[in-house]
C-alpha positions, -999 to 999 in steps of 0.1 A, spaced: 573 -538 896 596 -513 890 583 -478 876 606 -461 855 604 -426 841 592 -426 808 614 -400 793 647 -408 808 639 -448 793 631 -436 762 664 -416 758 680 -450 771 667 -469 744 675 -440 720 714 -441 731 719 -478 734 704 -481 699 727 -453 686 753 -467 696 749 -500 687 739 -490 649 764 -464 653 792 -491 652 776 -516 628 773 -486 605 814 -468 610 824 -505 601 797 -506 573 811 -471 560 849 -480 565 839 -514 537 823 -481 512 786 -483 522 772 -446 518 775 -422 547 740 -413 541 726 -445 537 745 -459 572 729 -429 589 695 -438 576 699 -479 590 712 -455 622 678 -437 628 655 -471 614 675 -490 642 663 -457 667 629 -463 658 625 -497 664 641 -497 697 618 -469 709 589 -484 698 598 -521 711 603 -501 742 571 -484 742 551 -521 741 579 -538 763 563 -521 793 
């Protein structure tokens, strides 16, 4: 089994999900949705993918 540096998989999960929201969200704000509430969905879609990571292991 691979062991993988908790830290630097975290911050993976961080970015991927960042980005990922990141773009769902600039489309969701180009259609009128709320800058404020597309940057919450941003850091709920974060979350998740850190703590899916955390139990993934």
């Amino acid at each position: 089994m691979n062991k993988h540096d908790n830290n630097s998989t975290r911050l993976e999960s961080a970015l991927f999900a960042t980005i990922g929201a990141g773009i769902v969200t600039s489309f969701a704000i180009g259609q009128g949705q709320p800058p404020l509430e597309a940057l919450a969905i941003t850091l709920i879609a974060v979350g998740f993918a850190l703590v899916c990571q955390k139990w993934a292991v």
